[in-house]
The first five atom37 places (N, CA, C, CB, O) and aatype in JSON, in Angstrom:
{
  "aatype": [20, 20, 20, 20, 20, 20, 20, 20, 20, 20, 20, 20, 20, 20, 20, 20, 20, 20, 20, 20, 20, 20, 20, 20, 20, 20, 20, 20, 20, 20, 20, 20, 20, 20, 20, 20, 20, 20, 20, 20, 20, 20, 20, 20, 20, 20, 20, 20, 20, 20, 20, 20, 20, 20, 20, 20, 20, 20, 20, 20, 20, 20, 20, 20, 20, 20, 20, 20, 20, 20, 20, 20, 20, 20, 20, 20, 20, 20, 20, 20, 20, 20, 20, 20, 20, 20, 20, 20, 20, 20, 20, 20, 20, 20, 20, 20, 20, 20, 20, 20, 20, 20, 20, 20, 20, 20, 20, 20, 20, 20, 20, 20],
  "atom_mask": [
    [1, 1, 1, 1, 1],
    [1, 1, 1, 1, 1],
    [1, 1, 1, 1, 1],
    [1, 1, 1, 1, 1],
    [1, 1, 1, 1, 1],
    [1, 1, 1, 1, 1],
    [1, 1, 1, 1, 1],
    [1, 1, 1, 1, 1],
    [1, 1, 1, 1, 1],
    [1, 1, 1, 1, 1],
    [1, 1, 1, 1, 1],
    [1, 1, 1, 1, 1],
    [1, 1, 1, 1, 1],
    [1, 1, 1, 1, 1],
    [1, 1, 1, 1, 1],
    [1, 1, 1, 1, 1],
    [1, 1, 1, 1, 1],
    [1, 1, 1, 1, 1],
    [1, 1, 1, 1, 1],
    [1, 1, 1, 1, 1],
    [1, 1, 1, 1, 1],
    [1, 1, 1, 1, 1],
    [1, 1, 1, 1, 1],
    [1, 1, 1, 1, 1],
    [1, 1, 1, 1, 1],
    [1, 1, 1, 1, 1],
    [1, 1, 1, 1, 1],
    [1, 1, 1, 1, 1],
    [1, 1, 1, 1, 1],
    [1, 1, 1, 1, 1],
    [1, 1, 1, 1, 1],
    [1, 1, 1, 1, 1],
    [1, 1, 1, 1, 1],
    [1, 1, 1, 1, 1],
    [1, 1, 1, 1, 1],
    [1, 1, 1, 1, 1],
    [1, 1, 1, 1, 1],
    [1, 1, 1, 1, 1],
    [1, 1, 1, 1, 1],
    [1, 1, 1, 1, 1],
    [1, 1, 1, 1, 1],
    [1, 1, 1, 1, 1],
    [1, 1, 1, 1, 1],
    [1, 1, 1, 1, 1],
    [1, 1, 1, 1, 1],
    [1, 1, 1, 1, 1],
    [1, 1, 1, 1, 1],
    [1, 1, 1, 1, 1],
    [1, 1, 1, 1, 1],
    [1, 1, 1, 1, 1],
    [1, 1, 1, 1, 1],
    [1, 1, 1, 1, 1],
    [1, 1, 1, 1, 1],
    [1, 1, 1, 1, 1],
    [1, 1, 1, 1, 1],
    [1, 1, 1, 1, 1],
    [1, 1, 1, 1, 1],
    [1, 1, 1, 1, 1],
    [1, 1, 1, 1, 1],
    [1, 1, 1, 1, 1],
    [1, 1, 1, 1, 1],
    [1, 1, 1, 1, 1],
    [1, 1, 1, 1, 1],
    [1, 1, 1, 1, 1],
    [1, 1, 1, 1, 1],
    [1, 1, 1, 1, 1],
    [1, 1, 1, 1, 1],
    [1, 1, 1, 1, 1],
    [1, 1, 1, 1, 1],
    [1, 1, 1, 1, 1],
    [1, 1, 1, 1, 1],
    [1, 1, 1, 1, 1],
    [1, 1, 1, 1, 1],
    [1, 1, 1, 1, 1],
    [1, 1, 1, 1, 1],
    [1, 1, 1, 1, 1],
    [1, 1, 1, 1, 1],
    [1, 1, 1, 1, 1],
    [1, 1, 1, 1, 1],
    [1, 1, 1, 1, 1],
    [1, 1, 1, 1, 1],
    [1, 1, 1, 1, 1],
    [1, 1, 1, 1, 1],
    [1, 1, 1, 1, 1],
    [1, 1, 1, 1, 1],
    [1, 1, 1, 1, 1],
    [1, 1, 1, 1, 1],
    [1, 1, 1, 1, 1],
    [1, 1, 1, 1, 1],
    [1, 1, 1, 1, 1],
    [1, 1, 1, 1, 1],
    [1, 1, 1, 1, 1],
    [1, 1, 1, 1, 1],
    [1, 1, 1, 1, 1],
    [1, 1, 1, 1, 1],
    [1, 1, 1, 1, 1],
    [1, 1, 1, 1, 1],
    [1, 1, 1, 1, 1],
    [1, 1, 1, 1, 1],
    [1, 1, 1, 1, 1],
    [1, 1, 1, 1, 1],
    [1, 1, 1, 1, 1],
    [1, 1, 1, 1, 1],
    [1, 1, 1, 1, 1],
    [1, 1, 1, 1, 1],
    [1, 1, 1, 1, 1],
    [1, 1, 1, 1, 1],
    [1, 1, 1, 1, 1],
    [1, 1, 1, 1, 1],
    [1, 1, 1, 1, 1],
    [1, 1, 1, 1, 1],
    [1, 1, 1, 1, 1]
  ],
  "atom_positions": [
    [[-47.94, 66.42, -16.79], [-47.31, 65.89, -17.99], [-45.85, 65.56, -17.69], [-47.42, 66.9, -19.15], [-45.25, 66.24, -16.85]],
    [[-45.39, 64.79, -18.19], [-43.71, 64.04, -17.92], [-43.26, 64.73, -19.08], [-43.4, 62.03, -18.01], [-44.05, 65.29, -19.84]],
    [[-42.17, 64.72, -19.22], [-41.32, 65.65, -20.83], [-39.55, 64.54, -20.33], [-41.01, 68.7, -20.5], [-38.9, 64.39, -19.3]],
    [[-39.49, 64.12, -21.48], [-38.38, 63.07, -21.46], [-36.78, 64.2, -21.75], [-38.77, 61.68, -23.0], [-36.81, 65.06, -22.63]],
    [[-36.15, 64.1, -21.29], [-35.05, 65.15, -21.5], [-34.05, 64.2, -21.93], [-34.6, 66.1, -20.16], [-33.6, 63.68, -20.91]],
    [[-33.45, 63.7, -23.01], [-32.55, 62.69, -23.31], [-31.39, 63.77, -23.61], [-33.03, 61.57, -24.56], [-30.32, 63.38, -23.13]],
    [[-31.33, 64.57, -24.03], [-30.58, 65.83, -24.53], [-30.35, 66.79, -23.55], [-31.28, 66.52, -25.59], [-31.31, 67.43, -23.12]],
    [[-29.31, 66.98, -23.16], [-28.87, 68.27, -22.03], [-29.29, 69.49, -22.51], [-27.22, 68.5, -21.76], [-28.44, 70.07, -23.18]],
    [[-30.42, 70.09, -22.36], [-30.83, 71.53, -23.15], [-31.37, 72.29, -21.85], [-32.21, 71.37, -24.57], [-31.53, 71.72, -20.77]],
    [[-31.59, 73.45, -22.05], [-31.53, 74.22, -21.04], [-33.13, 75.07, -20.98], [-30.15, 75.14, -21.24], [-33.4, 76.04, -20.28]],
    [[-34.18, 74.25, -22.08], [-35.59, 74.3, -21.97], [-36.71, 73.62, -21.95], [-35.82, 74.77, -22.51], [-36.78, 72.99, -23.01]],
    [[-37.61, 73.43, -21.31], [-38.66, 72.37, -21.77], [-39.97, 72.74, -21.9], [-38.73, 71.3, -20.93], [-40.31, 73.53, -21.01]],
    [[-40.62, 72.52, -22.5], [-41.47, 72.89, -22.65], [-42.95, 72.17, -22.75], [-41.08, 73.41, -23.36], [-42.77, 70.98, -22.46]],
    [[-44.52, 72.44, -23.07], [-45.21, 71.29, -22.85], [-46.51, 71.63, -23.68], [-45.4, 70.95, -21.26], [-46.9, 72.8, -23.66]],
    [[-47.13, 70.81, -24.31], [-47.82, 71.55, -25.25], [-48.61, 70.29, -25.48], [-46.99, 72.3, -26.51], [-48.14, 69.15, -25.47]],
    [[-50.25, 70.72, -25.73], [-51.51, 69.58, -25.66], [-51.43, 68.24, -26.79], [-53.06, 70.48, -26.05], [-51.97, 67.14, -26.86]],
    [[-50.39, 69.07, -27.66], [-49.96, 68.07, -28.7], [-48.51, 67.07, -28.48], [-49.77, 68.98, -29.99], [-48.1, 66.38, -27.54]],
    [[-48.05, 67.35, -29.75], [-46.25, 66.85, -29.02], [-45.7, 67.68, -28.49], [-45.02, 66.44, -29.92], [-45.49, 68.83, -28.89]],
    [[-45.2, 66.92, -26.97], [-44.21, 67.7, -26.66], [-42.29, 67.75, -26.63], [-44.68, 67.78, -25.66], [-41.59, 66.74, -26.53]],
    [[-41.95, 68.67, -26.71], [-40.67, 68.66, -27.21], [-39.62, 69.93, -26.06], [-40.87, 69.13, -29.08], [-40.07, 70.81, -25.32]],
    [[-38.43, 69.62, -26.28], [-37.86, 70.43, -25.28], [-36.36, 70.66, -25.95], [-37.91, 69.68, -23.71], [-35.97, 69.84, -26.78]],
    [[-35.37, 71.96, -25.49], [-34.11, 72.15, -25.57], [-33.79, 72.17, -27.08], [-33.39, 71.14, -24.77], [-34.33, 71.89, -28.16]],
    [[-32.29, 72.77, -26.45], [-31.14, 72.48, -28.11], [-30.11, 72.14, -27.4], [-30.6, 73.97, -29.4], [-29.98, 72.07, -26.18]],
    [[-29.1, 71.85, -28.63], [-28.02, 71.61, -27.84], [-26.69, 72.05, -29.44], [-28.14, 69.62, -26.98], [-27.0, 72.44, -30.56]],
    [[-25.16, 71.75, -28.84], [-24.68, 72.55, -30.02], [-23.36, 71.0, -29.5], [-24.31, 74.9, -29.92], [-22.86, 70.82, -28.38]],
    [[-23.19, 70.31, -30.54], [-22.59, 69.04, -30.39], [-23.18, 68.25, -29.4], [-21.27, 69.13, -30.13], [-22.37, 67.82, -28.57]],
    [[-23.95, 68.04, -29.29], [-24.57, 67.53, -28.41], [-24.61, 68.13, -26.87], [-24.14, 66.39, -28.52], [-25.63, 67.68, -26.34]],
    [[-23.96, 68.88, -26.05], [-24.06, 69.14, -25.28], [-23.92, 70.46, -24.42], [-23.73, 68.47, -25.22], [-23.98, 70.55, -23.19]],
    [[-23.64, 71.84, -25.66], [-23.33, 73.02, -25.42], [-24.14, 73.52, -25.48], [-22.6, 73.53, -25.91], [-24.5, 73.53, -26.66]],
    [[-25.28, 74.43, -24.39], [-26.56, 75.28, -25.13], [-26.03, 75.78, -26.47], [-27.14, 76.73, -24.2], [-24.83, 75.84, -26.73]],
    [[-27.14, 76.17, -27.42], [-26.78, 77.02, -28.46], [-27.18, 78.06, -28.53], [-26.96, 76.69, -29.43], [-28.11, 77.99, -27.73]],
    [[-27.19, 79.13, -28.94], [-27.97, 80.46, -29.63], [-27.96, 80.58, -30.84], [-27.53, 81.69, -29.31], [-27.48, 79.56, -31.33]],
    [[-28.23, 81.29, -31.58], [-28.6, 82.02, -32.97], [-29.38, 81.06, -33.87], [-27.23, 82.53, -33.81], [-30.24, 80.3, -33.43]],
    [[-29.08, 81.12, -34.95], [-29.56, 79.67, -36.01], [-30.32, 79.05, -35.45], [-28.58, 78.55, -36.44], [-31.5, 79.32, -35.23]],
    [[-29.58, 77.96, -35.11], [-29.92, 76.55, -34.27], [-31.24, 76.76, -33.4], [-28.58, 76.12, -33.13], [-32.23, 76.02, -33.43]],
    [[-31.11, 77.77, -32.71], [-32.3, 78.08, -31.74], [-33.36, 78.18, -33.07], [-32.1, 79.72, -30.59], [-34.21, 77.3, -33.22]],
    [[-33.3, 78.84, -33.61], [-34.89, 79.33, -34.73], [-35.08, 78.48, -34.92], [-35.1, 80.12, -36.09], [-36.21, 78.12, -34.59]],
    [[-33.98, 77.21, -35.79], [-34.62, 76.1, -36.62], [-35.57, 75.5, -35.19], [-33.26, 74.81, -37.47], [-36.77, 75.68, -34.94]],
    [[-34.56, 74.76, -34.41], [-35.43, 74.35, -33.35], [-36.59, 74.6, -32.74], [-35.0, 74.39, -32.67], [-37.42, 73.75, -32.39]],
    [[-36.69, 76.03, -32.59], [-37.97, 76.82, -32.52], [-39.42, 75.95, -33.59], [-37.44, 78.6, -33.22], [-40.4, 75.21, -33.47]],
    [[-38.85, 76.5, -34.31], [-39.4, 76.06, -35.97], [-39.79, 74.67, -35.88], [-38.14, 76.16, -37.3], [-40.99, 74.39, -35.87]],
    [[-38.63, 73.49, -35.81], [-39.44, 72.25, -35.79], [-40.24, 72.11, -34.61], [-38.63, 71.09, -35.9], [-41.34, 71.71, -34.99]],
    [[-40.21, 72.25, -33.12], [-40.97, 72.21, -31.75], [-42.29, 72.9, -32.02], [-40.14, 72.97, -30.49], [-43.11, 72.56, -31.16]],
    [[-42.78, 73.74, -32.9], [-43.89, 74.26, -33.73], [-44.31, 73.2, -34.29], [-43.61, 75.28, -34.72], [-45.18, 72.48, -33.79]],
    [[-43.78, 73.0, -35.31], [-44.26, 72.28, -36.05], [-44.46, 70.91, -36.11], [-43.86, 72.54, -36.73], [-45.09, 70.3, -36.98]],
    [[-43.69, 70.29, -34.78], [-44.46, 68.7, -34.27], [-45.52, 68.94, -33.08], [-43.14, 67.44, -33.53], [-46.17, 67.99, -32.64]],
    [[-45.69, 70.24, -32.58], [-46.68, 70.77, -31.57], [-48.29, 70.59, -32.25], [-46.25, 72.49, -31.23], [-49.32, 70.16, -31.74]],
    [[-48.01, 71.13, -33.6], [-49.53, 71.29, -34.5], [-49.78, 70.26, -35.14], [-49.66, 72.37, -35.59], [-50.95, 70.22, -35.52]],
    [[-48.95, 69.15, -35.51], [-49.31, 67.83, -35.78], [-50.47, 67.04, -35.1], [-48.23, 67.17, -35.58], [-50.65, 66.64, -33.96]],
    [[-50.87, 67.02, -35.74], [-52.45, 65.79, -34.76], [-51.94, 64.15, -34.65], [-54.48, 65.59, -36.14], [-52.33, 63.37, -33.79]],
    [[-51.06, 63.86, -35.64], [-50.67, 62.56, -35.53], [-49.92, 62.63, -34.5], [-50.06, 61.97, -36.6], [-49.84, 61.59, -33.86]],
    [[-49.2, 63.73, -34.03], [-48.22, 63.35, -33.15], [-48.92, 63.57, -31.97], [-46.91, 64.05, -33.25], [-48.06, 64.08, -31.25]],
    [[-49.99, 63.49, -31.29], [-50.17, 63.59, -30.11], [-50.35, 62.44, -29.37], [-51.02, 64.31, -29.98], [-50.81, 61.38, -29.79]],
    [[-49.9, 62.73, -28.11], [-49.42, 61.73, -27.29], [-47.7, 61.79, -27.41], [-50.12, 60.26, -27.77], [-47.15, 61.82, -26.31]],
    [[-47.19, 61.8, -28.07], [-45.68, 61.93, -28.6], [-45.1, 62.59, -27.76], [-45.4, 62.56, -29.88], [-45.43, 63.77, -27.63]],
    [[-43.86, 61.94, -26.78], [-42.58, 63.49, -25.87], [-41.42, 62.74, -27.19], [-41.67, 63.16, -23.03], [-41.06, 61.61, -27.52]],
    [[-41.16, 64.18, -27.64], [-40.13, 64.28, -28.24], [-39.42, 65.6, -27.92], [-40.42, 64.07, -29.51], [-39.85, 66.75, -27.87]],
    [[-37.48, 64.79, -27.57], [-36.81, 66.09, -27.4], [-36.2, 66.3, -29.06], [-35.48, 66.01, -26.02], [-35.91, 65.48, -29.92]],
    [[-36.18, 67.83, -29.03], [-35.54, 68.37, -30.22], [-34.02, 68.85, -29.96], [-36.42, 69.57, -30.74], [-33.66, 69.5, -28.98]],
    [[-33.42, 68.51, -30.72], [-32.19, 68.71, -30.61], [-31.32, 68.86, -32.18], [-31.77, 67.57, -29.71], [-31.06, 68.09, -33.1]],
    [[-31.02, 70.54, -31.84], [-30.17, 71.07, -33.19], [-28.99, 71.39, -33.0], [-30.62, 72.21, -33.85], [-28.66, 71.92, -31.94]],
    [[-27.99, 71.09, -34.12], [-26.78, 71.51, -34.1], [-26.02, 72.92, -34.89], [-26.3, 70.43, -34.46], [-26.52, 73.08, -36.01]],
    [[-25.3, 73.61, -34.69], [-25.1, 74.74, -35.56], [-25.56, 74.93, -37.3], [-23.69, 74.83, -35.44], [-26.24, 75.73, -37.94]],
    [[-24.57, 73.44, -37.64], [-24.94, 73.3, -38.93], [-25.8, 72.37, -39.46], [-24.04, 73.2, -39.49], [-25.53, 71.51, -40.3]],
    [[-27.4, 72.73, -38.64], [-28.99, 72.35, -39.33], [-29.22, 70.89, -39.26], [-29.17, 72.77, -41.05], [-30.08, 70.32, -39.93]],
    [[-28.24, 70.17, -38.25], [-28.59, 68.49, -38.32], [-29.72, 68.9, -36.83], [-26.73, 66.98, -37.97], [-29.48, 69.66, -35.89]],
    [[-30.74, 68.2, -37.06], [-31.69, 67.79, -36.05], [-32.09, 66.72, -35.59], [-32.53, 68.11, -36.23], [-32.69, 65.91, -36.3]],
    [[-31.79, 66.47, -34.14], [-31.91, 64.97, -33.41], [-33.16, 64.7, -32.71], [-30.81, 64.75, -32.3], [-33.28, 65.22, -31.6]],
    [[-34.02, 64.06, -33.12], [-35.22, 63.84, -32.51], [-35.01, 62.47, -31.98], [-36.42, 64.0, -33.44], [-34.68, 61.43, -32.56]],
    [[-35.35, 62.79, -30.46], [-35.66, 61.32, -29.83], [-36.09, 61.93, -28.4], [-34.17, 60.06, -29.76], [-35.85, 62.95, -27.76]],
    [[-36.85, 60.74, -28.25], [-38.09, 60.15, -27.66], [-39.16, 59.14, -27.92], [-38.64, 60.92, -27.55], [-38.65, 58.15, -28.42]],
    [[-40.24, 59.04, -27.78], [-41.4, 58.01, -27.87], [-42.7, 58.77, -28.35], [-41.68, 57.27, -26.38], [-43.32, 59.73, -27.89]],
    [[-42.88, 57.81, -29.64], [-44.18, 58.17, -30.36], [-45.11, 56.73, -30.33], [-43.82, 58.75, -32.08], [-44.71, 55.57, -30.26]],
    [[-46.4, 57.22, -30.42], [-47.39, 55.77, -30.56], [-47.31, 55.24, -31.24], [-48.52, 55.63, -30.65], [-47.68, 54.11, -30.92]],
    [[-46.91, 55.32, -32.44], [-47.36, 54.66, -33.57], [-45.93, 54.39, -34.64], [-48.62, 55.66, -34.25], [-44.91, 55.04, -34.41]],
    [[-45.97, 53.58, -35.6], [-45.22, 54.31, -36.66], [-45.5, 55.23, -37.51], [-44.87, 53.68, -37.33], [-44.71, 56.05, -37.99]],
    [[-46.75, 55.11, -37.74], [-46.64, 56.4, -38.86], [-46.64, 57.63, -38.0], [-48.03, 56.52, -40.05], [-46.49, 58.58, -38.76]],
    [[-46.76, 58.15, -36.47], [-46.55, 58.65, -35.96], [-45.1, 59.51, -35.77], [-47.01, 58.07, -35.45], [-44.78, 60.69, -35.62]],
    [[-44.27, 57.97, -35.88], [-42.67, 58.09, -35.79], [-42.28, 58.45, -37.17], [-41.86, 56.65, -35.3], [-41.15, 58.93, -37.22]],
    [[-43.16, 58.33, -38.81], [-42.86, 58.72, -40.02], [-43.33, 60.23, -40.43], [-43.43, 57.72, -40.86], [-42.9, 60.93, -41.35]],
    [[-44.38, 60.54, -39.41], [-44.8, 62.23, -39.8], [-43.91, 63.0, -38.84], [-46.65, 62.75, -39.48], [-43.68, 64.18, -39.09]],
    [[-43.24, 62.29, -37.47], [-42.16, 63.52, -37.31], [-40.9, 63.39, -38.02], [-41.72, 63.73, -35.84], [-40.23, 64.41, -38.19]],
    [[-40.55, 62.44, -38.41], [-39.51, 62.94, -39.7], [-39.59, 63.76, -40.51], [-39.25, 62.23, -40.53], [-38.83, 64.72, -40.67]],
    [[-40.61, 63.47, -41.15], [-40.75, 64.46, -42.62], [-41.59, 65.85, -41.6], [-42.15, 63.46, -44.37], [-42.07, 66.51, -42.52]],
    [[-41.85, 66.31, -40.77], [-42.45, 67.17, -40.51], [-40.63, 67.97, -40.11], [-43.86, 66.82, -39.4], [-40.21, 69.07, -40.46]],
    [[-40.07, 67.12, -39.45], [-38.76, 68.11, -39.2], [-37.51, 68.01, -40.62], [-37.89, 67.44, -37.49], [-36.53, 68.75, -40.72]],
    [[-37.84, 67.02, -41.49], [-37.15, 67.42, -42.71], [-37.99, 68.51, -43.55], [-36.88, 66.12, -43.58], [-37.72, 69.24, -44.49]],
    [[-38.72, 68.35, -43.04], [-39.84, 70.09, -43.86], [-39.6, 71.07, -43.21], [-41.72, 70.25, -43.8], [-40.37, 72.0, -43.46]],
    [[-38.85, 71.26, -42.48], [-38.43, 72.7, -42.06], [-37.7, 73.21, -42.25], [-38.31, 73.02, -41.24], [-36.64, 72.73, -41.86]],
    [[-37.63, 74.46, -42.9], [-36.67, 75.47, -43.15], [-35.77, 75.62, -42.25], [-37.16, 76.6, -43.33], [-36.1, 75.74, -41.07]],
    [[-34.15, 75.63, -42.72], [-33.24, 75.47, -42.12], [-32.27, 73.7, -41.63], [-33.82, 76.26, -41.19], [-31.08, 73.42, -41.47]],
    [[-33.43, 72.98, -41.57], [-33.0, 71.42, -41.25], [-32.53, 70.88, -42.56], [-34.31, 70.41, -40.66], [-33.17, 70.89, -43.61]],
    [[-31.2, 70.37, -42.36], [-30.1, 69.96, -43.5], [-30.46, 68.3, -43.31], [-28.13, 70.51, -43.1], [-30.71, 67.54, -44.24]],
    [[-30.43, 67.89, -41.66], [-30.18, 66.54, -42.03], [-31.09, 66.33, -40.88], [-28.6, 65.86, -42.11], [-30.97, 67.23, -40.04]],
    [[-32.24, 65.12, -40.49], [-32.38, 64.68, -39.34], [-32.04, 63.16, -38.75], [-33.5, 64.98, -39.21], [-32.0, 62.19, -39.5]],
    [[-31.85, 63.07, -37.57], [-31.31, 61.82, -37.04], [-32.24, 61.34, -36.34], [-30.13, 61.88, -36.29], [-32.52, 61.84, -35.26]],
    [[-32.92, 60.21, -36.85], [-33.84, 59.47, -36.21], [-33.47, 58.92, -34.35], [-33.98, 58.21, -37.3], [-32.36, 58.39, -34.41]],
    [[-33.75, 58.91, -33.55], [-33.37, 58.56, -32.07], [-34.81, 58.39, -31.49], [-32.4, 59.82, -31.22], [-35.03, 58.43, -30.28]],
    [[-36.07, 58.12, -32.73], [-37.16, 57.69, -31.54], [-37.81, 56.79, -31.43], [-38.02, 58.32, -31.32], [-37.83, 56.15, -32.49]],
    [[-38.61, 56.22, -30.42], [-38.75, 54.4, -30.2], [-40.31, 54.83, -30.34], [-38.08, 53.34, -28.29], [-40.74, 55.99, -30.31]],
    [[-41.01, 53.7, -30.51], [-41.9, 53.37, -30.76], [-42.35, 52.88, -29.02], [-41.75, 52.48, -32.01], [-41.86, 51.93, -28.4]],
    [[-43.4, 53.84, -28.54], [-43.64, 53.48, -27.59], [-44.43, 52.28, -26.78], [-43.86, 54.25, -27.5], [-45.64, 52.04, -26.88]],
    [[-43.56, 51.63, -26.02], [-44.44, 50.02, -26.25], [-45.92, 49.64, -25.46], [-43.34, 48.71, -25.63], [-46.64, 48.66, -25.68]],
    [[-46.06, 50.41, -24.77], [-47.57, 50.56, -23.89], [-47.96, 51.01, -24.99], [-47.89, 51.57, -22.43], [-49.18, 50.82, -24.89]],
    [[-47.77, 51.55, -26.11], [-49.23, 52.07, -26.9], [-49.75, 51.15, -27.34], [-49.22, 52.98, -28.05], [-49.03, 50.16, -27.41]],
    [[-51.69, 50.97, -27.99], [-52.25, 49.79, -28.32], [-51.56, 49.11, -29.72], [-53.76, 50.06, -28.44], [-51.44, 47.93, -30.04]],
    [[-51.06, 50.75, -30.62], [-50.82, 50.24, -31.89], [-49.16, 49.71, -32.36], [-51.33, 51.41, -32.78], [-48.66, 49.47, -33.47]],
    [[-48.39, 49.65, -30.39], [-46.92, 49.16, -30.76], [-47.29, 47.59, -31.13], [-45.65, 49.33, -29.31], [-48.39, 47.05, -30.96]],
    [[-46.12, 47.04, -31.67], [-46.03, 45.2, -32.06], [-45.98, 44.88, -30.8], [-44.58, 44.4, -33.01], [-45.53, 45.57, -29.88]],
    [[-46.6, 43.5, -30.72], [-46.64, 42.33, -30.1], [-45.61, 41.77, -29.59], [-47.08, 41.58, -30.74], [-45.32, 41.1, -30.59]],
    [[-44.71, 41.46, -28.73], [-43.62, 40.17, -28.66], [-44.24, 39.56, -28.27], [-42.41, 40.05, -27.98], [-44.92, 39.73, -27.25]],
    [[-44.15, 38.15, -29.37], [-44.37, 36.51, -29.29], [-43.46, 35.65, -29.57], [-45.29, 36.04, -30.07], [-43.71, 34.45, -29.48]]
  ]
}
C-alpha cells in the first residue's frame, strides 16, 4: 500500500479502508494532547467508511480543532462523506478541504 504524506507528521498508518496518517500543530510541529484524540477520532472514523475506500487521506489537526484533510479520493461523493464524516467528530471546530479527486479513478471527469 502507498500512504501519501503531504503533512510532516510523525505517523502513518494503513488500514483496508481509508487510509490516513500523522498530526501536526501549525502545520508542522508534532502535537500531543487534544489534537492527537481528535485526530485519532477522525482516522477512525474515515477508516470505517465504506465510501471511502480506496481513499489515502492525510489527517492533519491543529491545537485549536481545525482539521486538514488532503489527499485523493475516487469519487465526489467520496470527497463529500469525508467532510462531513470529519465535521462529525467530536472535537473538530473547522475542516479544511485539501483533497483532489483522484484522476485514474473510473468515476473522475473527463478532459475534453
Amino acid at each position: 500500500m502507498v500512504l501519501a504524506a503531504a503533512l510532516s507528521g510523525p505517523a502513518f498508518a494503513a488500514d483496508p479502508g481509508a487510509k490516513t496518517t500523522g498530526t501536526y500543530s501549525n502545520g508542522n510541529t508534532p502535537s500531543a494532547g487534544v489534537s492527537d484524540s481528535v485526530t485519532t477520532n477522525v482516522r477512525s472514523a474515515l477508516a470505517g467508511d465504506k465510501l471511502l475506500k480506496g481513499a489515502v487521506i492525510t489527517v492533519g489537526t491543529s491545537p485549536n480543532g481545525v482539521v486538514t484533510l488532503v489527499g485523493s479520493v475516487p469519487s465526489v461523493t467520496a470527497k463529500s462523506e469525508a467532510l462531513e464524516v470529519a465535521r462529525g467528530t467530536p472535537g473538530v471546530l473547522e475542516v479544511k478541504d485539501q483533497l483532489q479527486l483522484d484522476v485514474s479513478s473510473p468515476e473522475a471527469p473527463s478532459r475534453q
